[in-house]
C-alpha positions in Angstrom: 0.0 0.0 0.0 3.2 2.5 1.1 4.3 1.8 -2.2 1.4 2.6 -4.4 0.9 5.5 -2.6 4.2 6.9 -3.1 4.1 5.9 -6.6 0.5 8.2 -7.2 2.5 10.9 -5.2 5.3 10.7 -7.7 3.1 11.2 -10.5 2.2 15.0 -11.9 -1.2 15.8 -10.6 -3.0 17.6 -13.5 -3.6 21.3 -13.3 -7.0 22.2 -12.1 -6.3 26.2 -12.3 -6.9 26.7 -16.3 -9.6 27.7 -18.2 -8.6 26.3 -21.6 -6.6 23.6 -22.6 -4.8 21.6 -25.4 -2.8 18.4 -24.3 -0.4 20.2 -21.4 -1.1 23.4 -22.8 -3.0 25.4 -20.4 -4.8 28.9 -20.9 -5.2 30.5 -17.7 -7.5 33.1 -16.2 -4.1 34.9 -15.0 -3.1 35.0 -18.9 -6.7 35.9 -20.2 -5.9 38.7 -17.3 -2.8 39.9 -19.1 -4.0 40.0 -22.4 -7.7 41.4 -21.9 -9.4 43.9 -19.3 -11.6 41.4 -17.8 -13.8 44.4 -15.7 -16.8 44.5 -17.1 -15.7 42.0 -20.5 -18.2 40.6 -22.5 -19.4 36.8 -22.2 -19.1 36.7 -26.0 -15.3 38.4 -26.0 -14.1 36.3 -23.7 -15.2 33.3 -25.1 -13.9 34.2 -28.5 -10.5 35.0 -27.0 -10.5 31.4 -25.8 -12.0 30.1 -29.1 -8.4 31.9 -30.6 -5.8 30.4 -28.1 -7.4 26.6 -28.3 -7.2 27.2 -32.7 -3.8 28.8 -32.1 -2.0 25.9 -29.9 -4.0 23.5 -32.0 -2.3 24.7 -35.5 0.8 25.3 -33.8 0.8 21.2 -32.3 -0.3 20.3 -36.3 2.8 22.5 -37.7 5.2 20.5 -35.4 3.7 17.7 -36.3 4.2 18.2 -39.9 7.8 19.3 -38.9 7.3 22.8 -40.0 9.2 23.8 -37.0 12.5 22.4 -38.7 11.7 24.2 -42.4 13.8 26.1 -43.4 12.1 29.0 -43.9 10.5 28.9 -40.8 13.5 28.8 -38.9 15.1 32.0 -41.1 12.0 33.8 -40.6 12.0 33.1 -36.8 15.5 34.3 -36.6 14.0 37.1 -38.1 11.7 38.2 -36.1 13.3 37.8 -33.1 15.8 40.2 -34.2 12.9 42.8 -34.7 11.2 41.6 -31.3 14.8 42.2 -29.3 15.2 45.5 -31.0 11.5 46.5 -30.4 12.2 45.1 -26.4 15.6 47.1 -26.3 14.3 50.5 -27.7 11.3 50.2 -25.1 14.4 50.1 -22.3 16.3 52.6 -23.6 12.8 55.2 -23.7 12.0 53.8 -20.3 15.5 54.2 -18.9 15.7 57.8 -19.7 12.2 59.5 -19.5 11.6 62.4 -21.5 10.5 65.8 -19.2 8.7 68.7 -21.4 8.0 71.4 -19.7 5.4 74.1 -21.2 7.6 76.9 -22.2 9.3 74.2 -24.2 6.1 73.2 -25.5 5.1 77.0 -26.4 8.7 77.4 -28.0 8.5 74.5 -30.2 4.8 75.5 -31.3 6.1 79.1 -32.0 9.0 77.5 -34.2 7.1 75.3 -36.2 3.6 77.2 -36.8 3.1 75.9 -40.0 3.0 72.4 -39.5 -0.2 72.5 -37.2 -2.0 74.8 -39.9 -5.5 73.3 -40.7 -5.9 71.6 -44.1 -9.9 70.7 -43.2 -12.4 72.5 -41.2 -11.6 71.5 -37.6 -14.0 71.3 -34.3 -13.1 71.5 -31.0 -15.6 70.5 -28.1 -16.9 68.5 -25.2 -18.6 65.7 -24.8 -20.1 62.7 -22.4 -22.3 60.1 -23.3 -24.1 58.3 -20.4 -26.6 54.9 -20.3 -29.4 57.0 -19.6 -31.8 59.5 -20.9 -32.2 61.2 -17.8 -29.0 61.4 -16.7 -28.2 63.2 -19.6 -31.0 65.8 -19.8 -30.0 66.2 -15.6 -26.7 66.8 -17.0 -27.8 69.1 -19.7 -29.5 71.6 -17.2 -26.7 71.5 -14.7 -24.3 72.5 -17.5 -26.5 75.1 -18.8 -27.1 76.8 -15.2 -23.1 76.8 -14.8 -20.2 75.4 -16.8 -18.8 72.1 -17.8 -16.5 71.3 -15.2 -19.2 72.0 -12.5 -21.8 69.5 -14.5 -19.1 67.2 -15.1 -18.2 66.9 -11.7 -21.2 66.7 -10.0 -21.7 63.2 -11.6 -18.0 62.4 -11.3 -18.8 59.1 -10.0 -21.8 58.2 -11.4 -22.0 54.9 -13.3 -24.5 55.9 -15.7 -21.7 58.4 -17.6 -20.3 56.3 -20.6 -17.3 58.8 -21.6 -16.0 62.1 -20.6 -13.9 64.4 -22.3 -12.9 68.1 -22.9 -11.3 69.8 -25.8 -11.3 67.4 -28.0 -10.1 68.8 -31.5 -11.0 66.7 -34.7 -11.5 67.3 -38.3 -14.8 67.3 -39.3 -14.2 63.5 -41.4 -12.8 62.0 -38.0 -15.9 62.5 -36.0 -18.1 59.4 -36.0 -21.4 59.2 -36.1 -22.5 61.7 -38.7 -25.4 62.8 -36.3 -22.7 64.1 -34.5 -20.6 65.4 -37.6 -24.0 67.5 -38.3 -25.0 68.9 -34.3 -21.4 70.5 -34.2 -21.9 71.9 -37.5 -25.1 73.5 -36.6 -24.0 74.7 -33.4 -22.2 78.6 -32.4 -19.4 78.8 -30.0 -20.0 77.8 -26.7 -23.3 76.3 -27.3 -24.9 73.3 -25.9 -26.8 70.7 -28.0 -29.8 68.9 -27.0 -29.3 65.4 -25.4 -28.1 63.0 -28.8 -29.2 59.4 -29.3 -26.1 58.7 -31.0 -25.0 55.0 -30.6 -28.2 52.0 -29.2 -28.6 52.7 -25.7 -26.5 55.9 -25.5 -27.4 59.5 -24.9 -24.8 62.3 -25.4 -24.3 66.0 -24.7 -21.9 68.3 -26.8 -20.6 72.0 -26.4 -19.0 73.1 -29.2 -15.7 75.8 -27.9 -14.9 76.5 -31.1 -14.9 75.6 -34.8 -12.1 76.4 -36.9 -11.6 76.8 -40.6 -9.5 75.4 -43.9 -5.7 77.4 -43.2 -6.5 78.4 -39.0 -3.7 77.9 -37.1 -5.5 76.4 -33.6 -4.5 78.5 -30.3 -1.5 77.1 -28.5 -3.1 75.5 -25.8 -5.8 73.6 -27.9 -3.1 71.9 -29.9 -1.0 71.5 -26.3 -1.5 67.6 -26.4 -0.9 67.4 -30.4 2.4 69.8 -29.8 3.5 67.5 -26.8 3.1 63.9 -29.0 5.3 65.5 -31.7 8.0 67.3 -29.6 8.0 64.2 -27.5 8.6 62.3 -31.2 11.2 64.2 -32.2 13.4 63.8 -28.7 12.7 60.1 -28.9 13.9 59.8 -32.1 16.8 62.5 -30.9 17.9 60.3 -28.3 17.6 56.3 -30.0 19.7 58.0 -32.8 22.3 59.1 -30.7 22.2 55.4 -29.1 22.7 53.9 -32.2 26.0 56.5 -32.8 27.7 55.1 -30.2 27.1 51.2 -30.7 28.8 51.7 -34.1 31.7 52.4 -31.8 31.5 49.8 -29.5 30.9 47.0 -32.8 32.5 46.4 -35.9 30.4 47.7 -38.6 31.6 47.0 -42.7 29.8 48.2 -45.8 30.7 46.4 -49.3 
């Protein structure tokens, strides 16, 4: 009896803690974790995440079976790729190892310099919005914003589930902004006015202030494009600083052209 008892013991207990699995591959709810925000995710998402990983490992245990994992060209395109993945891995610790600090007057310099790259080629809106779950909500919403400001109306249902999105000055051209419903409020609205409460998605009630439409050939005030001067500034140092990187590893290996 010691015996066979020692000999179950010895064996490898299967796993118990998966949610998938093909042979002693195992999908667990730690990896659907990593790859998915599982707050609030969809029955029907999550299920066709797991539909993907089972068809993945499955074609993946056929393509070793069919010794695809010794072809040639398998094995000079994985080399290849994990070049590219090590690169993409090292530039991601050279950004992270020396963070990038803007501060606004930089910001204001670099937008003075370089005017003419943020002039407008289409007729541009910039505006607020929040969409909630419900109706109510949003007419509640509508009146508190029309007695004081945004922020105030914004805030006083800062933690209210029924609000969907929330966001201020947001500057697109008019053939980014989806729906068209939307598209044709803004166009019909003046500066600083209000719309009416917008069905504009199943199950989905909006509110949008227009701040300010601007034409073909406007150059946008400084602090509208702030964000969209930051992103490029923030570019250009990155690119600054991985190209001075690069300098010095020609240095430090031998490099030959023919």
């Amino acid at each position: 009896m010691a015996a066979v008892a020692l000999c179950a013991c010895g064996k490898e207990q299967p796993r118990k803690d998966f949610i998938a699995r093909v042979d002693n591959s195992y999908l667990s709810a730690k990896d659907l974790a990593t790859d998915l925000d599982t707050a609030g995710l969809e029955t029907s998402r999550r299920n066709e995440y797991i539909r993907n990983w089972i068809e993945t490992e499955l074609l993946y245990k056929e393509a070793s079976e069919e010794d695809i994992l010794k072809d040639k060209e398998y094995l000079k395109t994985l080399e290849k790729a994990k070049r590219e993945l090590a690169r993409a891995f090292l530039i991601n610790k050279i950004l992270d190892d020396n963070k990038i600090e803007l501060k606004d007057s930089e910001l204001e310099e670099y937008f003075n310099s370089h005017k003419e790259e943020f002039r407008l080629f289409q007729d541009t809106y910039c505006y607020n919005l929040i969409k909630f779950k419900n109706e109510d909500k949003a007419v509640f919403f509508r009146t508190a914003l029309i007695e004081s400001d945004w922020m105030k109306a914004a805030n006083a249902l800062r933690n209210d589930p029924s609000v969907v999105e929330q966001k201020t000055g947001i500057l697109k051209s008019d053939y980014q902004i989806q729906p068209n419903s939307l598209l044709f409020c803004l166009q019909g609205l003046m500066s600083g006015e209000t719309s009416i409460v917008l069905n504009t998605e199943p199950s989905v009630f909006a509110v949008v202030q227009l701040k300010r439409k601007y034409s073909v050939g406007d150059i946008p005030e400084f602090q509208v494009l702030k964000p969209e001067v930051r992103q490029r500034l923030l570019l250009r140092r990155k690119e600054k600083l991985l190209s001075e990187h690069i300098k010095g590893l020609y240095s430090k290996y031998q490099v030959e052209i023919k």
